[in-house]
C-alpha positions in Angstrom: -16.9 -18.0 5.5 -15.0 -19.2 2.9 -16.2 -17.0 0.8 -15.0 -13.7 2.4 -11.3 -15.5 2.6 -11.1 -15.8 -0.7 -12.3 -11.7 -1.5 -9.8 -11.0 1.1 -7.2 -12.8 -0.4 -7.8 -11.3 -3.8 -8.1 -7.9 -2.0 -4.8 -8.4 -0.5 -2.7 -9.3 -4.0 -4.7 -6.5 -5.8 -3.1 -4.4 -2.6 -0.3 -5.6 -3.4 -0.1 -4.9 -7.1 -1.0 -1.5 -7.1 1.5 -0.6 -4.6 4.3 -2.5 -6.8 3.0 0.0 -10.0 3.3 2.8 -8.3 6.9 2.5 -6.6 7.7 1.4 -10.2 6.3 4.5 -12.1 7.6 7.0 -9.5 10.9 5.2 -9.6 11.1 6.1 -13.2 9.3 9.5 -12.7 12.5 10.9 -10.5 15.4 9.0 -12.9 13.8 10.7 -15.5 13.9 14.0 -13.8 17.2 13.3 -12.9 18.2 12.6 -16.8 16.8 15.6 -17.8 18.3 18.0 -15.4 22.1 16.4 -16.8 21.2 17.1 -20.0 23.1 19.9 -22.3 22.6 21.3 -25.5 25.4 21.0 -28.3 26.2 21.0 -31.9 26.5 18.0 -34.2 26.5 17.2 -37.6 26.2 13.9 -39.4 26.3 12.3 -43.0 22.7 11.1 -44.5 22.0 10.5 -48.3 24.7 12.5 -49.5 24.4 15.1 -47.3 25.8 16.1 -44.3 23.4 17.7 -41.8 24.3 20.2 -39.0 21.6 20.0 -35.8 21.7 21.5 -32.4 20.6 18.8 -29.8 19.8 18.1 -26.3 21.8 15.3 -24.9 21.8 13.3 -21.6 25.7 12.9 -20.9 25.2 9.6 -19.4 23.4 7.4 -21.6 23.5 9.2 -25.0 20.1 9.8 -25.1 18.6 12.5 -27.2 16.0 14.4 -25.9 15.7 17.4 -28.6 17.1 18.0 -31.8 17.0 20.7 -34.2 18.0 21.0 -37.9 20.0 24.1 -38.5 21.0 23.0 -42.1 21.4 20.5 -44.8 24.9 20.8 -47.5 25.2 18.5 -50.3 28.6 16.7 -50.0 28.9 17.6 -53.6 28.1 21.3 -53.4 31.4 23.1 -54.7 31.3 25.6 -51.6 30.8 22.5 -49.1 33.4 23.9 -46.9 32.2 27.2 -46.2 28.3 26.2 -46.0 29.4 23.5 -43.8 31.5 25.7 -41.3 28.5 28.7 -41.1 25.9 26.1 -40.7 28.5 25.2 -37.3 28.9 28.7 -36.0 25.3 29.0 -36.4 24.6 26.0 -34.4 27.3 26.5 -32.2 25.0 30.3 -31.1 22.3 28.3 -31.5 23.8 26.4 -28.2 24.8 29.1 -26.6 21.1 30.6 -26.4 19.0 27.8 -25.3 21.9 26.9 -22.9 21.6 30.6 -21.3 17.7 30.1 -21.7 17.5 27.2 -19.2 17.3 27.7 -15.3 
């Protein structure tokens, strides 16, 4: 008798386990759905070994977080024509924002 007290116990806190996993990961599952349905695409640029570099990026307005990023291009902060490279490479990532943002439901 003892015996099958014991195997229910155990039953009951492996019960119990499992069901704590599972609210946990489909807690996270919707907050993460919920993150990524706030998130918007814009254009950013920032400084890195000399360089500044111009991205597109897909940002969660609440926490910051970055969920996508793409390089649209790289200007030497040397490069005599800095300013013009640097505002193209803007207005390109600045359309670049405009399509994925028209591409998404």
């Amino acid at each position: 008798m003892p015996r099958i007290e014991v195997l229910f116990a155990l039953g009951l806190v492996a019960l119990g386990v499992y069901g704590s996993i599972v609210a946990i990961t489909s807690r996270q599952k919707r907050g993460s759905q919920l993150t990524v349905a706030g998130a918007h695409w814009e254009a950013a640029h920032f400084a890195a070994d000399h360089t500044t570099r111009v991205v597109v990026r897909k940002v969660v307005p609440a926490t910051g977080v970055v969920l996508d990023e793409h390089l649209v291009a790289v200007v030497a902060d040397d490069d005599p024509s800095y300013d013009a490279k640097f505002l193209e490479a803007m207005a390109e990532a600045r359309q670049r924002v405009a399509l994925f943002e028209s591409e998404e439901p």
